[in-house]
C-alpha positions in Angstrom: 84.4 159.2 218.3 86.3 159.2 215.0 88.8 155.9 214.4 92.1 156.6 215.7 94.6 156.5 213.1 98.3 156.9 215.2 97.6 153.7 217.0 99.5 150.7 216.4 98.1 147.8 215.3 100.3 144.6 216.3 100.8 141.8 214.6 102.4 138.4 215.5 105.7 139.7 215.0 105.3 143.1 216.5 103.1 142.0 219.5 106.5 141.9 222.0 107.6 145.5 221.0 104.1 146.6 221.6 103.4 144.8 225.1 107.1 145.9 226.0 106.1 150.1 225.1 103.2 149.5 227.4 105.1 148.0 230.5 108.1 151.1 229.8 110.3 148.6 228.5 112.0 148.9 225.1 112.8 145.5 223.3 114.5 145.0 220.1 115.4 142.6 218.5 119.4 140.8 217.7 120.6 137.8 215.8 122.0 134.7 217.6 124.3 134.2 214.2 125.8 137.7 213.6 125.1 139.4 217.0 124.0 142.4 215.3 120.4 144.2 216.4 117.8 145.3 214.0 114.7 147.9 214.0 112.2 147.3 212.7 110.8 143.8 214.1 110.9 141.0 211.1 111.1 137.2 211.4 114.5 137.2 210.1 118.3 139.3 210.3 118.1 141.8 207.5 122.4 141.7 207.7 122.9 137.9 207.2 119.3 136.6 206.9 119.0 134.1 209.8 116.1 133.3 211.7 117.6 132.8 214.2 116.7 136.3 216.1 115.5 136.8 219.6 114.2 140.1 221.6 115.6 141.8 224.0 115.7 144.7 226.2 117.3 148.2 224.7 119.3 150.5 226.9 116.5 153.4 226.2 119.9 155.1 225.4 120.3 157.4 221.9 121.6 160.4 220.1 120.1 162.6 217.6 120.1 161.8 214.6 118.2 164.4 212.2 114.9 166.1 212.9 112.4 168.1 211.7 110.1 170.5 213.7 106.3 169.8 212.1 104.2 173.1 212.0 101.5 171.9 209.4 99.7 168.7 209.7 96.3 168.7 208.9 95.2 165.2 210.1 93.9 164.0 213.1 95.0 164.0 216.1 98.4 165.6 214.8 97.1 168.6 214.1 96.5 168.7 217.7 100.1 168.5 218.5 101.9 170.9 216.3 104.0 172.3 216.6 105.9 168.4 217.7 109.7 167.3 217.1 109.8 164.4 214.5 113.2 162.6 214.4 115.7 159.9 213.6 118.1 158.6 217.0 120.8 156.3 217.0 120.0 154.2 219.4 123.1 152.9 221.5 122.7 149.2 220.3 123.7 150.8 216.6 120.4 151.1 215.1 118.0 153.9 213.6 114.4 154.4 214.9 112.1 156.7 214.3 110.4 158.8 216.7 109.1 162.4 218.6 112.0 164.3 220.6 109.5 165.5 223.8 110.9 168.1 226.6 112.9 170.1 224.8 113.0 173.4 223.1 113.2 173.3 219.6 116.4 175.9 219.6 118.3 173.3 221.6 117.9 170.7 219.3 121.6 169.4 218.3 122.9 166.7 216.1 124.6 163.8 218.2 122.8 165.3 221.6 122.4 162.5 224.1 118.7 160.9 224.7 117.0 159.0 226.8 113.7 157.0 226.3 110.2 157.6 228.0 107.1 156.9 227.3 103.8 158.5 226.3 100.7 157.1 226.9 98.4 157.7 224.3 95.0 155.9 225.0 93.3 154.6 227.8 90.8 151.9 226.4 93.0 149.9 225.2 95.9 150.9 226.8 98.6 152.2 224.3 102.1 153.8 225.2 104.4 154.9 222.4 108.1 155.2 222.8 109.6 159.1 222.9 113.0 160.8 223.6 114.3 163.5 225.4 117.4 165.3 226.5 119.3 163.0 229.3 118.7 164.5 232.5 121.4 165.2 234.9 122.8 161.7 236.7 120.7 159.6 233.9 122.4 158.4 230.6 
């Protein structure tokens, strides 16, 4: 089997995001100084520079940012998904992730359209979820 190359690879500082995907929870991290959250997950606040930062759980809440439908990809195994959403949300804590917009048709795609986290699982051995969005459903968001 060729090396998978759209795994994650935790580190030390990444580890709690990555156990967090995998048990459908999404954790971020804040500052304890300026109360303000940051993506992505680094020892210290990018806004004031403290250390003093702490995970915790995200609402799974977010709007659209920008996105771009990929039809060309040549490498493995994203050639096996086009044609696939890539995107920028908003998450609702006020910060920017990157990500794949999932159950949704591409011509329904709006800016600022309301979406709610779930989570792919994309290997078993080891076990590896990765975070996605979609369109709130009815009742949710």
């Amino acid at each position: 089997m060729p090396p998978r190359f759209d795994l994650p690879t935790p580190d030390e500082e990444t580890e709690p995001f990555w156990s967090g995907v995998n048990e459908d929870v999404l954790r971020i991290k804040r500052c304890r100084d300026c109360g303000r959250s940051h993506f992505y997950p680094r020892p210290f606040c990018p806004h004031c520079w403290s250390g003093a930062v702490e995970w915790y759980e995200a609402s799974g809440r977010a709007t659209l940012y920008t996105w771009s439908v990929v039809h060309n990809n040549d490498l493995p195994p994203f050639n096996e998904r086009i044609p696939y959403v890539a995107a920028l949300v908003d998450l609702e804590e006020g910060l920017r992730m990157m990500t794949n917009v999932v159950e949704c048709a591409f011509d329904e795609l709006t800016a600022d359209m309301a979406l709610e986290v779930v989570y792919e699982q994309v290997s078993d051995d080891p076990l590896v979820k990765l975070p996605r969005f979609r369109p709130v459903r009815d009742g949710a968001g």
